[in-house]
C-alpha positions as CSV (number, residue, x, y, z in Angstrom):
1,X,47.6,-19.7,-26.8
2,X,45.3,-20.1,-30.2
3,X,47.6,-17.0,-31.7
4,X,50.7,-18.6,-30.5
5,X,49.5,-22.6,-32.0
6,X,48.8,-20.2,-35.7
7,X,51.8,-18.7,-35.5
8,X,53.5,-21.8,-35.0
9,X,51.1,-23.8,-37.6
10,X,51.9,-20.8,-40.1
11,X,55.9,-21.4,-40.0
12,X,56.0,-24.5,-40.3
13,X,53.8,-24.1,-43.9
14,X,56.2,-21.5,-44.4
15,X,59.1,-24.9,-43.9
16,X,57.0,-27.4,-45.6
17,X,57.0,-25.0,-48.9
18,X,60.8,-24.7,-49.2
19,X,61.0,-28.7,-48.6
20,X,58.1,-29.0,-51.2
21,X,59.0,-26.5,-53.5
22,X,59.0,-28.1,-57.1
23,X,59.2,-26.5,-60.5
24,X,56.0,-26.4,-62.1
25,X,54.3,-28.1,-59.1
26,X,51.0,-26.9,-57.0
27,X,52.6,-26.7,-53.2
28,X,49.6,-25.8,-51.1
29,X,51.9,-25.0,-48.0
30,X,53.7,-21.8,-50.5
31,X,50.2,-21.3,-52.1
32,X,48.7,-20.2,-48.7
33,X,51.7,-17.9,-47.7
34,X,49.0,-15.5,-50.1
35,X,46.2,-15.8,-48.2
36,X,43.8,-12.9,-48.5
37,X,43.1,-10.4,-45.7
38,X,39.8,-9.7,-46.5
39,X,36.8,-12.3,-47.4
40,X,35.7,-10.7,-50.7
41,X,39.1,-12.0,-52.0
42,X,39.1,-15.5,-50.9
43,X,37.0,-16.7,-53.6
44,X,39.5,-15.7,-56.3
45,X,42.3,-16.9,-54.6
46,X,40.7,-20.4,-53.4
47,X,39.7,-20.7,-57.0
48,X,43.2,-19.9,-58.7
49,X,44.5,-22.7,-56.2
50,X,42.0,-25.2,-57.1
51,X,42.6,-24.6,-60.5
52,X,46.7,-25.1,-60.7
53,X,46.3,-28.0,-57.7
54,X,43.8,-30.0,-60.3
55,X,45.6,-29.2,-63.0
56,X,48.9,-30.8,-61.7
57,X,47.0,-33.9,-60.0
58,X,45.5,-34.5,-63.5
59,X,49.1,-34.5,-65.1
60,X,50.1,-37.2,-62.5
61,X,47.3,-39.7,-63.4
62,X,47.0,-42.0,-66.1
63,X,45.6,-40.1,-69.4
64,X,42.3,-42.5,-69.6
65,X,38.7,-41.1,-70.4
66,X,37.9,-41.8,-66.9
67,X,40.5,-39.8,-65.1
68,X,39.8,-36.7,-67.8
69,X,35.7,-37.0,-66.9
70,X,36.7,-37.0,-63.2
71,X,38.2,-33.7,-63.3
72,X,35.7,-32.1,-66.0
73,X,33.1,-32.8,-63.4
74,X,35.3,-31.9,-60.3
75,X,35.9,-28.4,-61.8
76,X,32.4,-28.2,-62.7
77,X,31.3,-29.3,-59.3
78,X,33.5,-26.6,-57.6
79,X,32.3,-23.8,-60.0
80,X,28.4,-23.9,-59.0
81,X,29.7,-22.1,-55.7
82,X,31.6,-19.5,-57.5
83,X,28.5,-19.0,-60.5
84,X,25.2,-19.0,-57.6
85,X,24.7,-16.9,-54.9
86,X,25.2,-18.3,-51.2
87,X,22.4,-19.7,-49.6
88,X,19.8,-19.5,-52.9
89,X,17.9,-22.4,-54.0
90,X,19.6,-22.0,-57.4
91,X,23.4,-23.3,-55.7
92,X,21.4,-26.6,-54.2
93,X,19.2,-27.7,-57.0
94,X,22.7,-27.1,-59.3
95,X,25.1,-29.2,-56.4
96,X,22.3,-31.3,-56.6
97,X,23.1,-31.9,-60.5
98,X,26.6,-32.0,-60.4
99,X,27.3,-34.0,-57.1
100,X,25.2,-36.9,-58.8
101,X,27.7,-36.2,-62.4
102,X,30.6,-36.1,-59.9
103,X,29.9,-39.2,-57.8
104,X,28.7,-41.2,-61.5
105,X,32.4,-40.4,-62.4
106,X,33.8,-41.6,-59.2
107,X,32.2,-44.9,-59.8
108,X,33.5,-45.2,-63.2
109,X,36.9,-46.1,-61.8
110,X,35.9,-49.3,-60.6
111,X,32.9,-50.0,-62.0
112,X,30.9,-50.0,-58.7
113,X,28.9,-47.2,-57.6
114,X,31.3,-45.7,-55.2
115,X,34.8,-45.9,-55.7
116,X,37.1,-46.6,-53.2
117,X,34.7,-47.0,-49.6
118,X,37.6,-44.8,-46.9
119,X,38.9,-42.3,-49.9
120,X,35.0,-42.0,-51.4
121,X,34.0,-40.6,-48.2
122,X,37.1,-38.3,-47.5
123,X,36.7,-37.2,-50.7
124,X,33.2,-36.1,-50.0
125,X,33.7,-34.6,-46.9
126,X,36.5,-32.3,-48.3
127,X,34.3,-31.3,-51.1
128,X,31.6,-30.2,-48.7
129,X,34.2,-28.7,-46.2
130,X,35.6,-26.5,-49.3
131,X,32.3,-25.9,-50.9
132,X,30.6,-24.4,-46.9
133,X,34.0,-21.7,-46.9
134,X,33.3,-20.9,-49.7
135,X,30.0,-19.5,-49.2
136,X,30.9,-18.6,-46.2
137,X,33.8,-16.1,-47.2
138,X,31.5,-14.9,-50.6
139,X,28.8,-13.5,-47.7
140,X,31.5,-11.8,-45.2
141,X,32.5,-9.4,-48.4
142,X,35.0,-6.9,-47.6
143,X,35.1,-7.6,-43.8
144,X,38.6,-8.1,-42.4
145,X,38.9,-12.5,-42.5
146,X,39.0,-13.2,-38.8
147,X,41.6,-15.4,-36.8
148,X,39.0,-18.2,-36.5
149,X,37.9,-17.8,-39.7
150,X,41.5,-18.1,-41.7
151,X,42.3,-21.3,-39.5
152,X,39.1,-22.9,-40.6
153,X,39.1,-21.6,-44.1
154,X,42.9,-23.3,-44.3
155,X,41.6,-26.3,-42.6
156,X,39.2,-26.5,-45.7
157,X,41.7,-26.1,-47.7
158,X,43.8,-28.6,-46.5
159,X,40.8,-31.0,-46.0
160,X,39.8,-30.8,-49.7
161,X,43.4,-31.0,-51.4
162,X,43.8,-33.8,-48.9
163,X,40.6,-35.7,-50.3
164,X,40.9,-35.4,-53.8
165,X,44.4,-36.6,-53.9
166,X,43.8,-40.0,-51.5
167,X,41.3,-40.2,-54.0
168,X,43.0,-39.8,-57.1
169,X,46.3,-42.0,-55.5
170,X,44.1,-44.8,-54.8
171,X,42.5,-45.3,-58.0
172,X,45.4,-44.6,-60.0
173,X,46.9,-47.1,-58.2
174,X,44.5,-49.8,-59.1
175,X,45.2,-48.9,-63.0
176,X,49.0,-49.9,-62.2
177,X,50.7,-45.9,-62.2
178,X,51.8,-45.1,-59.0
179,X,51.9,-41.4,-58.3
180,X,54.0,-39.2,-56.0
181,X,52.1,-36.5,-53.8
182,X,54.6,-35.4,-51.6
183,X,55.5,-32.4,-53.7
184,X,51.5,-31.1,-53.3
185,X,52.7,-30.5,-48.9
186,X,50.2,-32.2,-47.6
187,X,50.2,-35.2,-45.4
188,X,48.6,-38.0,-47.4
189,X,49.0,-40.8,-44.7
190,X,45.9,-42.8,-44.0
191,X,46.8,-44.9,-41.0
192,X,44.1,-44.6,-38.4
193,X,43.4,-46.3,-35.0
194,X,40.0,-48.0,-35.1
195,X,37.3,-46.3,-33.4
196,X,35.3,-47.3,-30.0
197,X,31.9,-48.7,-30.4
198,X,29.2,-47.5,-28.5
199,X,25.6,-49.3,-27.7
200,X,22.5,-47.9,-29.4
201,X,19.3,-47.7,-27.1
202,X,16.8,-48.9,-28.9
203,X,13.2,-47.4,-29.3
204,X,9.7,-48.5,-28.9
205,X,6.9,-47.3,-31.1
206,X,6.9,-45.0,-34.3
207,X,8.7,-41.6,-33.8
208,X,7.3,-38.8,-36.0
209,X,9.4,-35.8,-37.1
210,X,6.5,-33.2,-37.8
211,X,5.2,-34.0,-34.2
212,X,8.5,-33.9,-33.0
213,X,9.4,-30.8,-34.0
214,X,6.5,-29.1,-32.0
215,X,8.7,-28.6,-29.6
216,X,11.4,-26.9,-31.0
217,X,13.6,-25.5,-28.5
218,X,13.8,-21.1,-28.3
219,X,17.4,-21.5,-27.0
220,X,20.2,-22.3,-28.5
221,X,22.1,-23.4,-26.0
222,X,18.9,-25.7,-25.9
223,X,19.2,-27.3,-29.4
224,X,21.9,-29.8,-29.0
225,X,20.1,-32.0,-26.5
226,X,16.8,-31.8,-28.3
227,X,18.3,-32.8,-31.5
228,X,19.8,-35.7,-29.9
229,X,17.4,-36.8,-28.3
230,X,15.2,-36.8,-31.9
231,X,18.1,-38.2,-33.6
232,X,17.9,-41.5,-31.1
233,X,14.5,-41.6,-31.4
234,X,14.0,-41.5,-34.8
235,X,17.5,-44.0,-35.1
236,X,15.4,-46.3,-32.7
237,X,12.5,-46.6,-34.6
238,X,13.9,-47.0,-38.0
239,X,16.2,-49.6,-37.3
240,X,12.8,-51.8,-36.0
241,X,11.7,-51.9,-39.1
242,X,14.7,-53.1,-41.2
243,X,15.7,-56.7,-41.3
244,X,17.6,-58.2,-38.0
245,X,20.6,-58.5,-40.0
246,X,24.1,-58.3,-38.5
247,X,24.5,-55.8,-41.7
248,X,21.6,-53.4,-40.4
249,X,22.7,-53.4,-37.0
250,X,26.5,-52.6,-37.5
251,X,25.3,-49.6,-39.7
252,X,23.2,-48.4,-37.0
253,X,25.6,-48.2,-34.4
254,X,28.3,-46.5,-36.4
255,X,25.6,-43.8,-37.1
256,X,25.1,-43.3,-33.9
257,X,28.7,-43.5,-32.9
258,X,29.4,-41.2,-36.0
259,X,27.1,-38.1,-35.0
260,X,28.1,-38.2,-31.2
261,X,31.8,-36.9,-32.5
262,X,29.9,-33.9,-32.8
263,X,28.2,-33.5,-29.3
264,X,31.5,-34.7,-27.9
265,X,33.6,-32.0,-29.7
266,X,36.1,-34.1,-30.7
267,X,37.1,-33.4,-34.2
268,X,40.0,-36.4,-34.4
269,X,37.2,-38.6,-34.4
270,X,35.8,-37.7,-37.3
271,X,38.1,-39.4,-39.9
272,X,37.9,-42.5,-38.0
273,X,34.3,-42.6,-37.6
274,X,33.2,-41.9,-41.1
275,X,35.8,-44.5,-42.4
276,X,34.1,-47.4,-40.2
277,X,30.3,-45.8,-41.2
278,X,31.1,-45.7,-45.1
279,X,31.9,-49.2,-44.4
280,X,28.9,-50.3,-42.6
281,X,27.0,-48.5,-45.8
282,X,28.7,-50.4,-48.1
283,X,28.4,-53.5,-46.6
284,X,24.8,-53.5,-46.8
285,X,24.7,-54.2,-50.9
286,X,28.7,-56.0,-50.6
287,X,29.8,-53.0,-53.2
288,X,32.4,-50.4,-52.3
289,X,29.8,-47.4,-52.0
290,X,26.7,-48.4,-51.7
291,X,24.0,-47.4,-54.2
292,X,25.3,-43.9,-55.8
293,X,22.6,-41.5,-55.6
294,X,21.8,-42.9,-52.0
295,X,24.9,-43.1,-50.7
296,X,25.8,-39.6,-51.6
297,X,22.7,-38.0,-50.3
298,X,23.6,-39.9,-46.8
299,X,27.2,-38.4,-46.7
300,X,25.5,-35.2,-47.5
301,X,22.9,-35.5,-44.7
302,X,25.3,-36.7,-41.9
303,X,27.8,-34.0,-42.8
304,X,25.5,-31.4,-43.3
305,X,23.7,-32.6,-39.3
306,X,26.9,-32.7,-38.2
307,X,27.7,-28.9,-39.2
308,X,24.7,-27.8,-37.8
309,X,25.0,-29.1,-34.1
310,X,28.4,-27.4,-34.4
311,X,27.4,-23.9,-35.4
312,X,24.7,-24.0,-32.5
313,X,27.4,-24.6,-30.0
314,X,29.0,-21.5,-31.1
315,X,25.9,-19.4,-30.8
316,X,26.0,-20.0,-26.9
317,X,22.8,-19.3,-25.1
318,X,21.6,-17.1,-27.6
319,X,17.6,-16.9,-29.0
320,X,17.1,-19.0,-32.1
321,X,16.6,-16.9,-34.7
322,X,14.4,-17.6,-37.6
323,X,16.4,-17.9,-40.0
324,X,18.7,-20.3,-38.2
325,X,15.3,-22.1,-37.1
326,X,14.7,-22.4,-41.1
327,X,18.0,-23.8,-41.8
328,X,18.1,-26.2,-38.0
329,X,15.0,-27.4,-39.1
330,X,16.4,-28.1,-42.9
331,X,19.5,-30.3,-41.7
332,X,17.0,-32.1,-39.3
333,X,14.8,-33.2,-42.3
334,X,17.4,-33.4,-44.5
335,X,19.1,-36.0,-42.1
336,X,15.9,-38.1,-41.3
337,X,15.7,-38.1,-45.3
338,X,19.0,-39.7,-46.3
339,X,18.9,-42.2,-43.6
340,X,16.2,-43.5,-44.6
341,X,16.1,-43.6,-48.1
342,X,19.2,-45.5,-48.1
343,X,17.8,-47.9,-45.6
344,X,15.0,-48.3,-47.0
345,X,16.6,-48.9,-50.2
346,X,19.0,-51.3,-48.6
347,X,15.9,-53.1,-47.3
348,X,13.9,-54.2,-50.5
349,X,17.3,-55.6,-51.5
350,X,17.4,-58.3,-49.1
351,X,13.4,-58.9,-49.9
352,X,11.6,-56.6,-47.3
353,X,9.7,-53.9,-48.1
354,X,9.6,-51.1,-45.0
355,X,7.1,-48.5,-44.9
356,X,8.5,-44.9,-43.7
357,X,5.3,-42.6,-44.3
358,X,4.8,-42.5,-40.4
359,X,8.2,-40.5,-40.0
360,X,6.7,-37.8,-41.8
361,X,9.8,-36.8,-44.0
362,X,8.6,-36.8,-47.8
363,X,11.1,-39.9,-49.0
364,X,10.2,-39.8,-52.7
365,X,13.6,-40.0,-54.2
366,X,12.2,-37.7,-57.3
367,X,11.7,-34.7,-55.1
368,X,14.4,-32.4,-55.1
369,X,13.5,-30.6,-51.9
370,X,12.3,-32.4,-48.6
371,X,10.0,-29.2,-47.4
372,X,7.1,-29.6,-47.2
373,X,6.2,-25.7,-46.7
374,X,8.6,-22.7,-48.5
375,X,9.3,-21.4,-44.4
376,X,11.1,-24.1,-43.2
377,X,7.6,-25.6,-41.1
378,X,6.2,-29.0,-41.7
């Protein structure tokens, strides 16, 4: 059946990119009738695609110092994965660099700090989808690219061409110049149903992620509930100490409602979901985006949470490892971190100061890595 919905999903690019086909225009749905066989050769051929897709977007928009900064730094963005090695500190501490260059850019189109709120975050989300297959592909080398693999690889594809040009559509839009992305085969429509809320149990007393972790599950089949279970917890007891504000509470629940898409398994939501979080973030400082640097490490941290729960479903009942232990551990902090800097951030605007040491996640917004010990321990 999955061979049969490929083969299917692979014709119909092979359709789109006759009904697309434009001279001297990127068509992603031609582009990917290419695709590599091997993973050594996806980075070269992601990159080349990239390359002509931003370089045809660019000759859409209006020719303003804004637009031309916005693609410098997309380009420069999308190079640290291609320049680093996967998985070294070197690649995080440069994304680090360049997503805060990127999203400063983003901002500039506006003048808030975060662009449009829906197209900011699906702009985002394909960045990080592209970025992950990437690295990904670099560390299979010259083993044969699997089924699964070239349907989520595409997917990424799709997801980050997609992002980049709601994006791009949206703000050069507000500057008057409409643009035309039908020749790029992608579907570009935005209409989405509105998502089901869901009630948020609330916590008593302080919840502690170093204690927490004590118990860190062997299984992997295990995980999943026991980071739930934390991530309520730890939701719980944050929200306590903001202000009772409609503003505080909204964001809560669409966090909550956001990160069960992933223990649900149902992808669809995702769009959805993320559109009503992003915003619930921006509503808490009445700005499009939130604060920049904030905002970005919390779609960084929810995305990154997300990934993780899903890659320990695939592992089955399988023995942690301690590697993946390392990394579990690193999207758990990394989670608890964004959250609640940007609440607590969000707080002291509206007057109250909130104290987070008793979570024991490092929250200094100066240090660049939230580990506390070089193995992954607390």
């Amino acid at each position: 059946m999955a061979k049969k919905s490929l083969t299917i999903y692979l014709m119909l690019l092979v359709a789109l990119s006759t009904v697309y086909k434009t001279q001297g225009t990127f068509s992603l749905p031609l582009y990917l009738q290419n695709f590599p066989k091997v993973g050594q050769d996806f980075e070269s051929f992601a990159y080349k695609g990239m390359v002509d897709f931003m370089g045809d977007l660019e000759g859409k928009c209006p020719q303003t110092p804004e637009f031309k900064e916005f693609f410098v730094q997309l380009k420069d963005y999308m190079a640290c994965y291609s320049s680093t090695s996967p998985g070294s500190k070197d690649l995080q501490v440069e994304l680090s660099i360049k997503s805060e260059k990127l999203f400063r850019a983003m901002s500039a189109f506006s003048g808030t700090k975060g662009g449009t709120s829906v197209d900011s975050w699906t702009l985002v989300d394909g960045l990080l989808s592209m970025g992950k297959s990437l690295v990904e592909m670099k560390k299979s080398g010259s083993k044969e690219i699997t089924f699964e693999q070239r349907k989520e690889v595409i997917q990424s594809m799709v997801n980050w061409t997609r992002g980049i040009g709601l994006f791009i559509k949206k703000v050069s839009e507000s500057k008057g110049q409409s643009i035309d992305l039908a020749s790029f085969g992608i579907d570009y429509d935005t209409n989405v149903s509105p998502p089901s809320e869901r009630t948020l149990y609330e916590t008593q007393g302080t919840f502690s992620l170093p204690h927490y972790l004590k118990d860190f599950p062997k299984m992997s089949k295990d995980f999943e509930p026991f980071v739930y279970k934390g991530m309520s917890a730890f939701l719980g007891a944050l929200e306590s100490k903001c202000p009772a504000t409609a503003e505080f509470k909204n964001l809560f629940v669409k966090v909550a409602d956001y990160m069960a898409c992933f223990e649900s398994g149902i992808k669809v939501e995702l769009p959805e979901k993320s559109e009503k979080l992003f915003r619930a973030i921006s509503a808490l400082d009445g700005t499009n985006g939130g604060t920049s640097v904030d905002s970005w490490r919390m779609i960084d941290g929810m995305l990154s949470m997300g990934k993780v729960v899903l890659e320990m479903k695939k592992t089955g009942s399988e023995e942690i490892t301690f590697e993946q232990r390392k990394e579990l551990i690193g999207g758990m902090v990394k989670w608890a971190r964004a959250i609640g800097l940007l609440v607590k951030t969000a707080s002291e605007k509206k007057g109250k100061s909130i104290d987070l040491a008793s979570f024991g996640v490092d929250y200094s917004p100066h240090v660049a890595s939230p580990f506390k010990g070089a193995n992954g321990e607390l």
